[in-house]
N, C-alpha and C positions, 0 to 999 in steps of 0.2 A: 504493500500500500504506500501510495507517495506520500509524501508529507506535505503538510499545508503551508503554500507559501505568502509571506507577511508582506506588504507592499513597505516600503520602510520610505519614511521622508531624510532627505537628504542634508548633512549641515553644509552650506553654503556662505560663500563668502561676505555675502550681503547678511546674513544671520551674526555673521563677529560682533560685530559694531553695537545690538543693543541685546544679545542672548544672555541669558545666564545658563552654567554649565554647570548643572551639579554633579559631583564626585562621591562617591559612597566611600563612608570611613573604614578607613583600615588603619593605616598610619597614619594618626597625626601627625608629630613631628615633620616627617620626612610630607607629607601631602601639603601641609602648610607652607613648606620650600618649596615645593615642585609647582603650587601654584602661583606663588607670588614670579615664578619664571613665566610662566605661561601668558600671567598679569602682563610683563613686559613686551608681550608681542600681543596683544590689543585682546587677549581671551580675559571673559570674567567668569571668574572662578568661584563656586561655593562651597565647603567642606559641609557633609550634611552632618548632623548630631541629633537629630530623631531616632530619639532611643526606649519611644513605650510598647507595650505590649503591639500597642496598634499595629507596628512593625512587622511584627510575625504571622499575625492577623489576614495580614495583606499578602505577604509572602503563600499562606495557606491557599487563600482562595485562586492567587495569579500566576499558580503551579501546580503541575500533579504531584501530591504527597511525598513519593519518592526521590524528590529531586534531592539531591545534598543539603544539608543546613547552609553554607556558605551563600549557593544560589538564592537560597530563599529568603535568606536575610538583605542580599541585595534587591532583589527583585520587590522586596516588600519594603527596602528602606527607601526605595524612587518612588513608588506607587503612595506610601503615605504623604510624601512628601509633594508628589503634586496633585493629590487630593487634600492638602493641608488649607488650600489659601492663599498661601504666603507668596507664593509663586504664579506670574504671571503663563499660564501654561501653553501661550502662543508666541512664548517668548524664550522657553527653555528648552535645554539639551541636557542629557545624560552621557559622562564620560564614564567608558569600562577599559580596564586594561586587559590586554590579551597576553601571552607569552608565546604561544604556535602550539603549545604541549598539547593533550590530552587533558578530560575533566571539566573543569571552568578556565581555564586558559583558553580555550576554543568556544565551550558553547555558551558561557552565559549571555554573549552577546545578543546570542539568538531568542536565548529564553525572555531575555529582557524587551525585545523590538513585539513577541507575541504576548507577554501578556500586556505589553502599553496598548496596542495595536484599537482593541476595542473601544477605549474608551480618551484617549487620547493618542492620537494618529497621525497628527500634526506635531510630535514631539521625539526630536533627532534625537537617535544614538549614537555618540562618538566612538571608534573602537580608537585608543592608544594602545599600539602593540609595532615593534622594531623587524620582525618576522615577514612582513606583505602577504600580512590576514589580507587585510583591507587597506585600501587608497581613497583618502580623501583630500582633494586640492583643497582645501577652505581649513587642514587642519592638518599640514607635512610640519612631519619630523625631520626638521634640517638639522644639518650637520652644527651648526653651531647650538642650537635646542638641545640637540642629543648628548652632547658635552657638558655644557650644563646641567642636565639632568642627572648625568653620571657624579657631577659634580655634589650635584643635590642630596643624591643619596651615602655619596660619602659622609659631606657635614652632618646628616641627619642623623648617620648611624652612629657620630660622634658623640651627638647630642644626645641621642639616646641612651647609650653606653651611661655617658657620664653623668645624666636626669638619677638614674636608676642607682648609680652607688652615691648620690649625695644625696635624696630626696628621703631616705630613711631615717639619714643621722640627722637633718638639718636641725642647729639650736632654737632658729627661732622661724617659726611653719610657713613657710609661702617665699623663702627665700630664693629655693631654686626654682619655682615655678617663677618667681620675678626674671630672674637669669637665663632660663630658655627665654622667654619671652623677648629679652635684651636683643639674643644673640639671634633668634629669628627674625627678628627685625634688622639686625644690621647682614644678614645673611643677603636676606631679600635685597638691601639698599647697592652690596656687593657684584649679584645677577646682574643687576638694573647696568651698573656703572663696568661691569666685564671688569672687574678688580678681586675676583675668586680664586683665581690662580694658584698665586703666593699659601699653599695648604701647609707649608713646614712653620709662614709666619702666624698663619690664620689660626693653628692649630694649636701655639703656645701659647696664642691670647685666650682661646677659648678654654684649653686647661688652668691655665692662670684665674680665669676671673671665676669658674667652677670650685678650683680647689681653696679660691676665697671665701666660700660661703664656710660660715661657723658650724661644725659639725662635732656630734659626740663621739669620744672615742670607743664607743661598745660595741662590741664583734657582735652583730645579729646574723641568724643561718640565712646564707646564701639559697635560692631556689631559683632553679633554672625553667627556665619557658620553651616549650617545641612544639612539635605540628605540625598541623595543616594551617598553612602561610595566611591565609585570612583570618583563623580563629586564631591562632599565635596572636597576632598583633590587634586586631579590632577589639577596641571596648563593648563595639556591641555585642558582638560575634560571644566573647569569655567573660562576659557580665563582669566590665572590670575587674581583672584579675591581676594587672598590674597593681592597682590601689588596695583590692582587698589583700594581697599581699604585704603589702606597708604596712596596715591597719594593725595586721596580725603579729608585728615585727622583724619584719625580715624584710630581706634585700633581692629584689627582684632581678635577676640574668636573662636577658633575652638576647639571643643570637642577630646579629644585623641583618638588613635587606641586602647588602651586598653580597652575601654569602647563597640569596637566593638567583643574583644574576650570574654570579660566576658559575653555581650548579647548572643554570640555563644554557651557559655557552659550553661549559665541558658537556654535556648531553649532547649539542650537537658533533662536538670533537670526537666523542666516544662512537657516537653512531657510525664515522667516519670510518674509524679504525676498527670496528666490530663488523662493518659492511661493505667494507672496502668501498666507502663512497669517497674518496678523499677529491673533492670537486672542489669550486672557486670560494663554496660558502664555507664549507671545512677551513679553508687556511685564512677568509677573514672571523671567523669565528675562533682562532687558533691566535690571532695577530690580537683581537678586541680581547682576548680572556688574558693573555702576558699582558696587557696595558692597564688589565682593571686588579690585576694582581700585584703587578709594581705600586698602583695605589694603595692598593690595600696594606701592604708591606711598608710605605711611607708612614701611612696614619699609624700603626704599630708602633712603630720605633718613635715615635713622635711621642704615643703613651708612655713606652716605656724610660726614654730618656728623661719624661717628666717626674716620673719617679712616684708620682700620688695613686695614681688609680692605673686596675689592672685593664690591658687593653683586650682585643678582641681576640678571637681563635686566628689564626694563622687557615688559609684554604686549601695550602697542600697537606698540613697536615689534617687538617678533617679529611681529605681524600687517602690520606694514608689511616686514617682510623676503621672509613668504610674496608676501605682492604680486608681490611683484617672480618669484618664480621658478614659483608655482604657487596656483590659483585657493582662495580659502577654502571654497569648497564639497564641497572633496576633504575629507571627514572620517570616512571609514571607518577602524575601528582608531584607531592618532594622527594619520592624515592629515598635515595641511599642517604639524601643529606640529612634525614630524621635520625635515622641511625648512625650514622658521625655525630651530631651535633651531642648525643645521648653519649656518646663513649668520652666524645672531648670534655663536656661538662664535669664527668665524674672525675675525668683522669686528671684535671685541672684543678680537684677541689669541691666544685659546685655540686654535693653528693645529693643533694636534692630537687627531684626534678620532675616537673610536671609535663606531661605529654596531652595538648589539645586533641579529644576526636571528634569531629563532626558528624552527623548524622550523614549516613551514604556515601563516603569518602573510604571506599573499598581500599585502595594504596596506602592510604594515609595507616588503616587496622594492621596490614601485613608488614609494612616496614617498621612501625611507631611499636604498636602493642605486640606486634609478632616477633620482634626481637628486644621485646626487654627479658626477655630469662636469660639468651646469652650472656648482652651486654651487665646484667647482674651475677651471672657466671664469674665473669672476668674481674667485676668490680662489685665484691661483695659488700660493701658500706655502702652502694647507691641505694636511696630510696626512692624510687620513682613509682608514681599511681598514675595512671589514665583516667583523664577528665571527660564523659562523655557530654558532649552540647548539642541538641537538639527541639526541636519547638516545645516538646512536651516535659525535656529536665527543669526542673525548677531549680533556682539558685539557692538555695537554703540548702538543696542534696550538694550539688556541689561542692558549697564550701564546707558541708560539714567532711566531705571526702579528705579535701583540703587539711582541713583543721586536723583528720585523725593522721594525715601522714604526717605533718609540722611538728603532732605529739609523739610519732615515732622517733621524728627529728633529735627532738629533745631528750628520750628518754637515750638514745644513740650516743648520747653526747655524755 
């Protein structure tokens, strides 16, 4: 049986100039930089934060049940929102990113253009994706965008990193929420002015005025964050799991987004060498993973010669972790990088660690929750529990999941 196809309205160039574009949360930090870029070349840009039940709600009815929780919290965070009001709906677009993979890298865009389709039809879908899903003139990813962006996601993972080990201890409460806020702002002002470059200088100002804020000296248990990359990182997605972590007293670890691009570009490298396709994309996807890895390697040694806080995983060595437990050619979904990021954590310290599962996210079960016995094999002090999220978990279960492994934590101790 064919499948039904969605007439989809088109973003156009004459749409730039008075659209607003909204973007479904995942990462703040890093989405708040990536738009105030976009800002600079005439797109306006909205981070959504619609986060009540109604969300899921909508998600229910504008998808068949079985679709992933990921999809459905997107699809239901657009639909509330331009069923809200707020939004002029002959005036708005929806941005989704793609990556080319399998899962919601590919299809959510679709799911999204069918359930708007009905009842607002006159309302573009953007796809962002570097792959050529999709081509749209009113919305290229040029070469000087793309660089920036890359750029984007470094600072952001910076900010992230260092949000997450000062925001526990802060002496006195809203101090580092004042300091990101500082340094996104002057993030943005930097895009504007093409004066981002300079990352060895940028990078000691920003541990500098970080390792400023007044913090206590009390060792609180580290806990590490994994998954599936949307419920990893969205507040909506893991019912802030960042903060209820704080609350509980501990120090939140979450792996950067850069670690989910470079897994992007070795998949294609791998496929290369596992299928003897070694073609033009193979050696630029070979050329852009060395370039995003020497950065990565910068921002490093930039932590560590600061000497305050610990800096990020190293991405050959997570690929030398998967090694050891499971083949690199598993990369559907996050693949092998769930099972790195779980052995890195441990082996680095962070013995406690929480693994996101979404509802329907088949990959995410076999690689995440299907190799924690090894990876506790090998590292017998990790504690790590599977969070499951879904339309019907309630957060009360959650965190009391939460809470009894924190007391395993402790009794560990």
């Amino acid at each position: 049986m064919a499948s039904e196809r969605v007439e989809q309205t088109v973003f156009t160039e004459e749409m730039k100039k008075d659209y607003t574009i909204l973007v479904p949360d995942m990462l703040p930090i890093h989405f708040r930089l990536i738009m105030q870029i976009f800002e600079n070349y005439g797109y306006h840009m909205e981070l959504l934060t619609n986060t009540s039940r109604n969300v899921v709600d909508e998600g229910l009815k504008n998808t068949h049940n079985d679709t992933c929780y990921p999809a459905l919290l997107v699809i239901g965070q657009f639909m509330d929102a331009l069923k809200s009001g707020k939004y002029d709906v002959n005036k708005t677009a929806l941005l989704m990113s793609q990556t080319g993979g399998g899962c919601r890298a590919s299809n959510y865009i679709h799911l999204i253009r069918k359930a708007i389709s009905a009842e607002f039809p006159q309302v573009p879908v953007i796809s962002l994706n570097f792959s050529g899903l999709e081509k749209n003139p009113a919305f290229k990813i040029t070469v000087p965008i793309m660089v920036k962006l890359i750029y984007g996601v470094l600072y952001g993972d910076l900010l992230m990193l260092l949000y997450n080990q000062c925001v526990p201890y802060e002496v006195n409460k809203g101090d580092t929420d004042k300091m990101l806020e500082k340094w996104e702002k002057r993030l943005g002002k930097m895009f504007a002015e093409n004066k981002f470059f300079d990352t060895k200088r940028h990078y000691r100002a920003i541990l500098n005025d970080f390792a400023s804020i007044e913090r206590t000296k009390e060792k609180k248990p580290r806990v590490g964050i994994v998954g599936e990359i949307y419920v990893k990182y969205s507040p909506l997605a893991n019912n802030h799991l960042n903060e209820f972590l704080i609350s509980e007293g501990c120090e939140p670890n979450v792996p950067g987004l850069l670690d989910f691009v470079m897994y992007c570009a070795t998949d294609r490298i791998n496929d290369g060498k596992l299928y003897d396709r070694k073609d033009s994309g193979y050696y630029g996807y070979a050329v852009g993973y060395k370039a995003l890895y020497t950065y990565q390697k910068q921002q490093i040694k930039a932590v560590k010669e600061h000497g305050v806080f610990f800096p990020p995983h190293d991405f050959e060595e997570l690929r030398r972790y998967a090694d050891k437990y499971i083949n690199q050619g598993v990369k559907m979904g996050e693949g092998w990088l769930i099972t790195a990021e779980m052995a890195a954590l441990a082996e680095s310290g962070t013995e406690n660690i929480i693994c996101t599962q979404p509802f329907g996210c088949l990959p995410n079960h076999i690689v995440a929750k299907g190799m924690m016995r090894v990876i506790k094999e090998a590292y017998p002090q990790a504690n790590i529990v599977a969070i499951d999220y879904d339309p019907g978990a309630t957060k009360v279960n959650q965190e009391n999941r939460i809470k009894l492994m924190l007391a395993n934590a402790k009794r560990a101790k």
